[in-house]
Backbone as CSV, one residue per row, in Angstrom:
resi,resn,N_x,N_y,N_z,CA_x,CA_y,CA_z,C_x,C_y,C_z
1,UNK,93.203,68.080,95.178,93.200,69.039,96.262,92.210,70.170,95.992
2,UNK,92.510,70.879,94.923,91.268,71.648,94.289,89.657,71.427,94.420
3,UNK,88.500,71.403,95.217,87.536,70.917,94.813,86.837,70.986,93.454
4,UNK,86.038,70.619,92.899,85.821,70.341,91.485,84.013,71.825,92.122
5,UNK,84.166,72.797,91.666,83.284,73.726,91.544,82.193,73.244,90.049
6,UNK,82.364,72.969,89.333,80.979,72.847,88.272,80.922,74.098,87.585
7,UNK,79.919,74.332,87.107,79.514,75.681,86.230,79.872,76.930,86.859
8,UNK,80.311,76.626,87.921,79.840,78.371,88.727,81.408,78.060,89.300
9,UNK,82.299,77.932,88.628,83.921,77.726,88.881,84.339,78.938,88.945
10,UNK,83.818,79.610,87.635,84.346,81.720,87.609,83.976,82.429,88.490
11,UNK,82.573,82.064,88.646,81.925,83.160,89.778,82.762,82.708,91.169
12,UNK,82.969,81.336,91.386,83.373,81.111,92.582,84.655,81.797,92.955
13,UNK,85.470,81.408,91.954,86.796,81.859,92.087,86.993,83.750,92.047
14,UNK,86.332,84.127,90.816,86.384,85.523,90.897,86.041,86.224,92.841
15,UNK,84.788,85.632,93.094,84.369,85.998,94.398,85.478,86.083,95.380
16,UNK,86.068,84.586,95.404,87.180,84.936,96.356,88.253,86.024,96.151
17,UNK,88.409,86.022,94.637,89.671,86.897,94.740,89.353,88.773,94.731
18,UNK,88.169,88.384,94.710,87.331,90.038,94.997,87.850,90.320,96.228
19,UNK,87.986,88.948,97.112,87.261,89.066,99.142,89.156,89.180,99.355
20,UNK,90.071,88.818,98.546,91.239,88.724,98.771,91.964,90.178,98.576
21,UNK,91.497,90.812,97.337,91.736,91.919,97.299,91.388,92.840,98.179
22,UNK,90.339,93.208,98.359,89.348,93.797,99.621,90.406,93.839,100.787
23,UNK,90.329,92.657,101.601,91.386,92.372,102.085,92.489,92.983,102.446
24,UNK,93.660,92.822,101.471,94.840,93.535,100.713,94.593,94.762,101.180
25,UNK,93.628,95.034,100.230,93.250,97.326,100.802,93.451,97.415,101.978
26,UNK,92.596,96.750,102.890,91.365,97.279,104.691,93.197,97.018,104.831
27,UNK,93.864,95.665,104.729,95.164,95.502,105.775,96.105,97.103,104.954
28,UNK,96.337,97.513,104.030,97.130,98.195,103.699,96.626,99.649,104.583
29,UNK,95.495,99.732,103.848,95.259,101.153,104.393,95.085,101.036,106.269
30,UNK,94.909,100.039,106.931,95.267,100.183,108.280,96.953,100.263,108.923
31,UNK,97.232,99.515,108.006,98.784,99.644,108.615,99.108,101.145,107.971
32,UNK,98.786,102.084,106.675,99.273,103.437,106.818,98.859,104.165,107.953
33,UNK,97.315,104.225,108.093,96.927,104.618,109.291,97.358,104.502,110.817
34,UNK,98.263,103.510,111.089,98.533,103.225,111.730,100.292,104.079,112.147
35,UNK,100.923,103.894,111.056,102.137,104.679,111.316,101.590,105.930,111.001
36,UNK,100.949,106.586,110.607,100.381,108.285,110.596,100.356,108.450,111.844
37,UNK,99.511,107.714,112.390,98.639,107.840,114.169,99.859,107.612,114.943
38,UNK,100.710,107.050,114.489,102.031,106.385,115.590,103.323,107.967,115.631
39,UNK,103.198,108.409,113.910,104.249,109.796,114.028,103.595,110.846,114.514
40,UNK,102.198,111.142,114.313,101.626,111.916,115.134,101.929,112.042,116.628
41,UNK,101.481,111.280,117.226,101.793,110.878,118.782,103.236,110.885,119.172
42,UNK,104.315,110.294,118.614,105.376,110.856,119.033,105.641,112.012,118.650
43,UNK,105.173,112.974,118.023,105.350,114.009,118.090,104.769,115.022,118.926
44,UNK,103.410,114.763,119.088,103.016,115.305,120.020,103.905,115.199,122.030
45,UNK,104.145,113.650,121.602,104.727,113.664,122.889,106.731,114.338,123.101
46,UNK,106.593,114.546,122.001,108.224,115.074,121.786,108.135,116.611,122.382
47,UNK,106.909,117.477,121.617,106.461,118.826,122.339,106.187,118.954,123.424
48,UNK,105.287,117.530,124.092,105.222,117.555,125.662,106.604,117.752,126.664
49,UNK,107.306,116.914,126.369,108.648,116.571,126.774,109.408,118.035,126.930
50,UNK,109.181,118.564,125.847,110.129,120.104,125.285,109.914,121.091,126.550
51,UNK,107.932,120.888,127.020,107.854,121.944,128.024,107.634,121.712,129.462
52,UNK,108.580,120.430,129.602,108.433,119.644,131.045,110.020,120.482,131.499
């Protein structure tokens, strides 16, 4: 199942798990960003509400 890589097995493999990590970060740090931006906004809209 594995393909058979040759000499360049480390580089290959390291590469991917560089692109996997990478990855990991962009999805982590978007999903914090994402609930920041999400409590922000209900809050803002909680103050709206307050002076309706």
């Amino acid at each position: 199942m594995i393909p058979d890589l040759g000499k360049y097995a480390a580089e290959v493999l390291s590469a991917y798990g560089a692109s996997l990590v990478i990855l990991a970060v962009l999805i982590g740090l978007s999903v914090r960003r994402a609930r920041k931006v999400r409590r922000e906004l209900e809050q803002l809209e909680g103050r709206r509400h307050e002076t309706d």
